[in-house]
N, C-alpha and C positions, 0 to 999 in steps of 0.2 A: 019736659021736666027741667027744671033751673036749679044751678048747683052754689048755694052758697057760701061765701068765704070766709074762713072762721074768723070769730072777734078780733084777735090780734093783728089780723091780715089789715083790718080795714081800719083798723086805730090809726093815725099820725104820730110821730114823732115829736118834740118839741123839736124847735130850730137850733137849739144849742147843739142839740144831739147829731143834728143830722149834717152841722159844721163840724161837728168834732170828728165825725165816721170820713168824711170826704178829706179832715186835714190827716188821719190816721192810713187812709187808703192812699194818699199823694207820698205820706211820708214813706212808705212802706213801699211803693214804686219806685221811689228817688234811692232808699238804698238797695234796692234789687241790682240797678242799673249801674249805681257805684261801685258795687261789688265786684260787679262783670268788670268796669274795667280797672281796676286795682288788684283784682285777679290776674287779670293782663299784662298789666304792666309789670307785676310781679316775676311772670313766666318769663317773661322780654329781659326783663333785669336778671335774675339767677337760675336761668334755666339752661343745661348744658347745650351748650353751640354746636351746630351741624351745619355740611354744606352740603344740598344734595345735588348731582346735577341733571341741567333739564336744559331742553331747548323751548324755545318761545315761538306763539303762532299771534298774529298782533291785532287784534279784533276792534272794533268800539260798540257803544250797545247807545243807543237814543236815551235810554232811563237809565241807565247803570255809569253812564262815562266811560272813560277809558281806562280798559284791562289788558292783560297780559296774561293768555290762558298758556300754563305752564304745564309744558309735557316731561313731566319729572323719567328721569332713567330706570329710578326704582317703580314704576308703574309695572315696567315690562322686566322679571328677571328669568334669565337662563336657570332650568328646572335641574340643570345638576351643580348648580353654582352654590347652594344653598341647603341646610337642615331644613328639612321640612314636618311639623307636626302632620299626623295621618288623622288627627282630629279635624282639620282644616276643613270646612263645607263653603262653598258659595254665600257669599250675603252673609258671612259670621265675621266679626270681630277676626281681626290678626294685628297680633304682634310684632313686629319687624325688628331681630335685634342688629344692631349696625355697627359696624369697624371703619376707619378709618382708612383709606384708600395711598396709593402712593402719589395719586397727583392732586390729594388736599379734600378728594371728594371722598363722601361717607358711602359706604357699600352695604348690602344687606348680606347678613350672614346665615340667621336663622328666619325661620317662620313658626312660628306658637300661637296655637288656641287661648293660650294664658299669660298673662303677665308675666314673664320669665325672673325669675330671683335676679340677684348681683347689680350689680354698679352700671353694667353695660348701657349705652347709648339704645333707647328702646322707643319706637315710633308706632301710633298704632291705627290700623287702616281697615279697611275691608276685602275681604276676598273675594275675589272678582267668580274666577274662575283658572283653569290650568290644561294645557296642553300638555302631548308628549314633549316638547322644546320649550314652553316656556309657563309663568306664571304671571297672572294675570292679577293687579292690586290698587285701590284705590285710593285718595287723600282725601280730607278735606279742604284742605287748602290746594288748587288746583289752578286758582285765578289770583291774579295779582293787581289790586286798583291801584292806580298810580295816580296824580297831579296831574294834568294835560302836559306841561314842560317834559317831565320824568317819561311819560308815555312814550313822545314823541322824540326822545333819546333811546328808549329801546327799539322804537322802531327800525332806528338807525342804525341800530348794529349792524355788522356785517356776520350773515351766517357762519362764519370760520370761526367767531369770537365762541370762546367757552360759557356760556352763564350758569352761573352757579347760584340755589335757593338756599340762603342763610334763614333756618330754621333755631330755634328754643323748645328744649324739650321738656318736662319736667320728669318726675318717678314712677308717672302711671303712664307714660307713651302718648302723654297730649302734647301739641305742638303749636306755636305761632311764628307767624312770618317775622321775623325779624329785619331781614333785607335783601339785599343782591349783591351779588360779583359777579364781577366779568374777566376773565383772564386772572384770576387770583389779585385782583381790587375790588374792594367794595366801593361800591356803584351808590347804594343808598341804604341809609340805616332808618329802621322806624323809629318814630319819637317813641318815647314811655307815654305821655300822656299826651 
């Protein structure tokens, strides 16, 4: 039995139309894409600054170039260091709310299932998992692409050196790399655009 396809199926377009659909689908991709990054550049430009600290493990990948996979401090926090929401499950959303530290680095203070109200410096990740000693949380931003030159300066650090992940936060706990320090100088800032 053979299944036929209804009239409209198998009608043509005129060619004006089927120019107009392809310039309407190109237009419509080209601002998707602008968005994203004038969203960005936005977050970069007035998004409140953070420094969190992390030591560096220094990788290269064939396809990806050269990165700098970032073991942030806030990954691993001591379980009595911290308010902890008892809504918190594995693999859920957490909210991280952060204070400022006495040696320039941000610290996590609380943990929330939920967007937490007020002004505070709010970062937001997932939950890993938790021990009796520690808790267990994840970023997005974990890796750092650098330029080949930039790379190959952070290679060069010496493990003693402090590196610090300058972060942009914005009001809902999203975050973009902004840049790096090292010993409380910044090392490298990202372009906006």
């Amino acid at each position: 039995m053979t299944r036929r396809l209804p009239a409209w199926f198998s009608t043509r377009l005129p060619a004006g139309w089927l120019i107009a659909a392809i310039a309407v689908v190109a237009l419509l991709q080209t601002a998707a894409i602008g968005k994203m990054v004038t969203d960005r550049a936005a977050l970069l430009r007035d998004g409140q600054e953070v420094v969190l600290e992390t030591g560096a493990i220094d990788p290269r990948d064939l396809f990806r170039g050269h990165y700098t996979i970032l073991n942030l401090a806030i990954t691993r926090i001591p379980a009595g260091s911290v308010t902890r929401d008892p809504a918190l499950e594995p693999g859920a959303a957490v909210y991280v709310t952060l204070a400022e530290g006495d040696e320039g680095y941000w610290r996590a203070t609380a943990l929330t299932a939920d967007l937490p109200a007020g002004q505070s410096a709010v970062i937001r990740g997932v939950f890993d998992y938790d021990t009796a000693s520690q808790i267990f949380l994840s970023f997005p931003f974990d890796r750092y692409f650098a330029p080949q030159d930039r790379a190959l300066e952070l290679e060069a650090l010496d493990r003693a050196d402090r590196l610090g992940l300058i972060l942009a936060l914005d009001g809902a706990g999203n975050g973009a790399i902004k840049g790096l320090m090292v010993d409380g100088q910044r090392l490298y800032e990202e372009a906006l655009y």
